[in-house]
Backbone as JSON Lines, residues from 0, in Angstrom:
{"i":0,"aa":"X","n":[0.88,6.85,22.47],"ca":[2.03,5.98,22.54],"c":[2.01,5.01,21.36]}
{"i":1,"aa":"X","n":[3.09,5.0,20.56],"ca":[3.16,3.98,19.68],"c":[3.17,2.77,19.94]}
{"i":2,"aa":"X","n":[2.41,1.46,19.07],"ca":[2.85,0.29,19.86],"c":[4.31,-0.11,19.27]}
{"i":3,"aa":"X","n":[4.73,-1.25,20.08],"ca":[6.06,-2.03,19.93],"c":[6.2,-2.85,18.55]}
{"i":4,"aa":"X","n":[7.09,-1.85,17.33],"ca":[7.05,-2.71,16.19],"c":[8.25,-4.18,16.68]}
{"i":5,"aa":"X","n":[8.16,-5.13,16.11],"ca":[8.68,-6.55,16.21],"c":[10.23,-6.37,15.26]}
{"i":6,"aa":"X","n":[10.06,-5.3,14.22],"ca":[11.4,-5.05,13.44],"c":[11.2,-3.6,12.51]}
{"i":7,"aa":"X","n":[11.88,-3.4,12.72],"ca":[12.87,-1.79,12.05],"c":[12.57,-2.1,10.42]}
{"i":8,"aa":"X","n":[12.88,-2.84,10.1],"ca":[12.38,-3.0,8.63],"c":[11.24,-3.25,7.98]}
{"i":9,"aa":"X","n":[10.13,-3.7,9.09],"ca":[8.95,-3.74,8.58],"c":[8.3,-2.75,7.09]}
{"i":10,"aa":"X","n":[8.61,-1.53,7.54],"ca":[8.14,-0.31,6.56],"c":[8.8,-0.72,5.18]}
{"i":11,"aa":"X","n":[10.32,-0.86,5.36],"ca":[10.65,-0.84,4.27],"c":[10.78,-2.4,3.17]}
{"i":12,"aa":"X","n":[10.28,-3.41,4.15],"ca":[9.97,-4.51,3.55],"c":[8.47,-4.19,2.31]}
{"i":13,"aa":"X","n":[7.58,-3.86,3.2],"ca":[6.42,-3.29,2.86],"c":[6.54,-2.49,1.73]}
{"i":14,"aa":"X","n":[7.43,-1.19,1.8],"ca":[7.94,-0.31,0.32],"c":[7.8,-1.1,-0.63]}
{"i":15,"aa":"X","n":[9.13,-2.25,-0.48],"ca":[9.73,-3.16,-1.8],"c":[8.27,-3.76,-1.91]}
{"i":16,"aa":"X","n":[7.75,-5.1,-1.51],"ca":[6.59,-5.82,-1.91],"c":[5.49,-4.69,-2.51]}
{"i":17,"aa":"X","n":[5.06,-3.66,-2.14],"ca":[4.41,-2.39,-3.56],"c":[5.3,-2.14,-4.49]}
{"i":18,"aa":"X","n":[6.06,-1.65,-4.61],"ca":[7.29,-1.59,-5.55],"c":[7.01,-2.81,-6.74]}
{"i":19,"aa":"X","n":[7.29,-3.6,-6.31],"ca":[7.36,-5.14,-6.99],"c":[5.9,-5.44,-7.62]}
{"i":20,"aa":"X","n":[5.19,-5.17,-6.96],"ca":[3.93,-5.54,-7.46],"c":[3.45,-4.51,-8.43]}
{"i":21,"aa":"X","n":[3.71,-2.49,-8.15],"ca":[3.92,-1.86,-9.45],"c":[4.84,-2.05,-10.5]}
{"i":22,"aa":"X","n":[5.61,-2.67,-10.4],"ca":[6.49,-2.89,-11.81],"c":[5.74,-4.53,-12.55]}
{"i":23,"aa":"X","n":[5.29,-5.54,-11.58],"ca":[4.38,-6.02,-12.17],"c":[3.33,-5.87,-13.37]}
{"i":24,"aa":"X","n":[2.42,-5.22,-12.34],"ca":[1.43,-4.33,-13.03],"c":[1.42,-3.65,-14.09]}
{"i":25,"aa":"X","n":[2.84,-2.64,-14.26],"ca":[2.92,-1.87,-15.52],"c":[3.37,-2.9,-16.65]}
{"i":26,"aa":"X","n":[4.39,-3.48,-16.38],"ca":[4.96,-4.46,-17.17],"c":[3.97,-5.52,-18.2]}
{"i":27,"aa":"X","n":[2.45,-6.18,-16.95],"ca":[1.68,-6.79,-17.05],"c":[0.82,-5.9,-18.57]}
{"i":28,"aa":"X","n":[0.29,-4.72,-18.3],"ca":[-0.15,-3.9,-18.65],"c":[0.58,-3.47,-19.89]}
{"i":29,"aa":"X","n":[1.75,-2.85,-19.79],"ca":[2.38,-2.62,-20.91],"c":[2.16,-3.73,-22.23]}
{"i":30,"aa":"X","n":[2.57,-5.08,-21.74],"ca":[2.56,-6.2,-22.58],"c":[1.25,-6.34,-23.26]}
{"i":31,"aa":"X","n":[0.01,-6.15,-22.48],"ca":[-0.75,-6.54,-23.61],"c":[-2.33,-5.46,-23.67]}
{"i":32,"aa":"X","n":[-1.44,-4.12,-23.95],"ca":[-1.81,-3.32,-24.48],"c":[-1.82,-3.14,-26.21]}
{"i":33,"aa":"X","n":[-2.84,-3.08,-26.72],"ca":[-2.57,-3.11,-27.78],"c":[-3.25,-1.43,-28.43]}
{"i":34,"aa":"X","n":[-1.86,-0.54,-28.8],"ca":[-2.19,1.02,-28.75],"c":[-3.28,0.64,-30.21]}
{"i":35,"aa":"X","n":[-3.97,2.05,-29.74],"ca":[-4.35,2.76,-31.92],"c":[-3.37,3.29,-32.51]}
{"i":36,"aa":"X","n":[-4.14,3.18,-33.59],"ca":[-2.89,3.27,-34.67],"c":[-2.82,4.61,-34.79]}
{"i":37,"aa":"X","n":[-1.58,5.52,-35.15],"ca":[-1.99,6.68,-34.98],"c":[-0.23,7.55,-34.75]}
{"i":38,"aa":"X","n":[0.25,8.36,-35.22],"ca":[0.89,9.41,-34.92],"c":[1.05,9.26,-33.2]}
{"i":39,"aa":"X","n":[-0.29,10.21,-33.06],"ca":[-0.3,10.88,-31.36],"c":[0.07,9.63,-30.71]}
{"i":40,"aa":"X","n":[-0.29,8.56,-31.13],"ca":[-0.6,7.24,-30.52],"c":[1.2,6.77,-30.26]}
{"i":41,"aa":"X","n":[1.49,6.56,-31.19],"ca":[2.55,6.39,-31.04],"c":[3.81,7.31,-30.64]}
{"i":42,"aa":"X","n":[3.65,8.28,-30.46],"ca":[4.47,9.25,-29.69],"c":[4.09,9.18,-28.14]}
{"i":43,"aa":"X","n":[2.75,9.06,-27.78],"ca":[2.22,8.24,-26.3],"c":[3.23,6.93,-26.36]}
{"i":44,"aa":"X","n":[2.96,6.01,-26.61],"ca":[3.42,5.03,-26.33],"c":[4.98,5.15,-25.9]}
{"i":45,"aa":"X","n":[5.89,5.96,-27.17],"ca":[7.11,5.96,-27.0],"c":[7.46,6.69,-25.94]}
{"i":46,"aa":"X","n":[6.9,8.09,-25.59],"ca":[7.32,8.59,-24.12],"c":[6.6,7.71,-22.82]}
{"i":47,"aa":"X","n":[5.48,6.88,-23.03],"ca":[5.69,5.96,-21.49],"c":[7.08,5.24,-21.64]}
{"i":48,"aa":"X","n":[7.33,4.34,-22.99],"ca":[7.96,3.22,-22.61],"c":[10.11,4.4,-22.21]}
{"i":49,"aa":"X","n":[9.92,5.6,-22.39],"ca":[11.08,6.05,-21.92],"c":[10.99,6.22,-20.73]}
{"i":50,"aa":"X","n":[9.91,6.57,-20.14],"ca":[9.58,7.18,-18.85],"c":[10.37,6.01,-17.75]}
{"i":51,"aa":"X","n":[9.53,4.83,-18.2],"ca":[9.42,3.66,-17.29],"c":[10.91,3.36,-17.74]}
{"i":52,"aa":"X","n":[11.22,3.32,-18.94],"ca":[12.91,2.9,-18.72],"c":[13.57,3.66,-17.88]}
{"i":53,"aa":"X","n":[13.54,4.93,-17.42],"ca":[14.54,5.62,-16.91],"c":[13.82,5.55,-15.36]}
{"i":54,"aa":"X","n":[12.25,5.45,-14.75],"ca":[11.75,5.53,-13.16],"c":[12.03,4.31,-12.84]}
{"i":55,"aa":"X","n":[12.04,2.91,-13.8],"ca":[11.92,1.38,-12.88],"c":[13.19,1.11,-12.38]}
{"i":56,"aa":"X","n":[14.37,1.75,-13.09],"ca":[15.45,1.12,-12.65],"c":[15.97,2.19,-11.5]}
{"i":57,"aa":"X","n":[15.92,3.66,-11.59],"ca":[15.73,4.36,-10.72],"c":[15.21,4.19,-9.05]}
{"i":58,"aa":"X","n":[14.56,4.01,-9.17],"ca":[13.55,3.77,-7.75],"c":[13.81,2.42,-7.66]}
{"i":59,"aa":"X","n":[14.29,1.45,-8.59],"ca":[14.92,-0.28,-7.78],"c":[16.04,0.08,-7.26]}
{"i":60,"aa":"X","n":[17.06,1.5,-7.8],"ca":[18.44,1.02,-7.24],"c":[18.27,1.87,-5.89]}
{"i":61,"aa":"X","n":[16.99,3.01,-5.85],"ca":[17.24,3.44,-4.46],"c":[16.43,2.56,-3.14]}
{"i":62,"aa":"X","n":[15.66,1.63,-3.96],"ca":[14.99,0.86,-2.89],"c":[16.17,-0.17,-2.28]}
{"i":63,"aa":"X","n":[17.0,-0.68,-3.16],"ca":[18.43,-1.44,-2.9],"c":[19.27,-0.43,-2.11]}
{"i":64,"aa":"X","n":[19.61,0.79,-2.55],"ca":[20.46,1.55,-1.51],"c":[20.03,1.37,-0.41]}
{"i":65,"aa":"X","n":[18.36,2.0,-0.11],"ca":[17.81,2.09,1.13],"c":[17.9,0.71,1.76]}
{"i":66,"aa":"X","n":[17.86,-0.6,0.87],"ca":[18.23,-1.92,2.19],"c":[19.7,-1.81,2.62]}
{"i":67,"aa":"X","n":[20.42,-1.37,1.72],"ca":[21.93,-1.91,1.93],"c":[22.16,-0.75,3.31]}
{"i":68,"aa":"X","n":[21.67,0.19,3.48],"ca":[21.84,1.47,4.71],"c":[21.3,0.57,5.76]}
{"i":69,"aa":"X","n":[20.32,0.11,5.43],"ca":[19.2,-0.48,6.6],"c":[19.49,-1.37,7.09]}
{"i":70,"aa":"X","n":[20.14,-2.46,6.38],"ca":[20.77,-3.29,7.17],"c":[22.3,-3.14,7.53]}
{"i":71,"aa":"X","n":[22.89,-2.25,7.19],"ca":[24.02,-2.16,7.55],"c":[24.18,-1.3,9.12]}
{"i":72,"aa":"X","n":[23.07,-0.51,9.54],"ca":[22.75,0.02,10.23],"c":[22.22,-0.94,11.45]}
{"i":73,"aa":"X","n":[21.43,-1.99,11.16],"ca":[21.58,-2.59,11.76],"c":[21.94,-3.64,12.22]}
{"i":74,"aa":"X","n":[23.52,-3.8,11.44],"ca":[24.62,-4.71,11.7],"c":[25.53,-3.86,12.53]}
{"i":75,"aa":"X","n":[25.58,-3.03,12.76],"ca":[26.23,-1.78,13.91],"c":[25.67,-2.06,15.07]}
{"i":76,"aa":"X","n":[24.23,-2.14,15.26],"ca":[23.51,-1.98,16.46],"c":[23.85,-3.47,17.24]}
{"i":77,"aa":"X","n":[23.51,-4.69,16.24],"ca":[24.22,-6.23,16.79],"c":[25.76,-6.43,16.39]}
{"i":78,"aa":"X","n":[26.52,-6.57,17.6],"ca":[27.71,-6.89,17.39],"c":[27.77,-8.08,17.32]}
């Protein structure tokens, strides 16, 4: 038997606060990385910093979809 969660959003509160704290992290990381000098080096560098341009904003706007469902879902349930 599962116990009695206190709220429906718990999980996905939880998602966002990791979320937030990996874009931290990379961001943190990114900044004061300092690459070698180098060809390979710099073709690394340039495909992370595309990667992360195109996954951070990605996965923020579906973590935002997933609240805007979640609570709208449960603005249905309280009238």
């Amino acid at each position: 038997m599962k116990p009695g969660r206190p709220d429906d959003l718990t999980d996905l509160r939880r998602q966002t606060l990791i979320w937030i704290g990996v874009v931290i992290w990379l961001g943190f990381g990114y900044l004061i990385t300092i690459p070698p000098a180098g060809p390979y080096a710099d073709a690394v560098l340039m495909m992370f910093t595309v990667f992360v341009a195109l996954v951070i904003p990605l996965v923020s706007l579906l973590i935002a979809l997933a609240w805007v469902l979640a609570l709208r879902a449960r603005g249905r349930d309280y009238p």
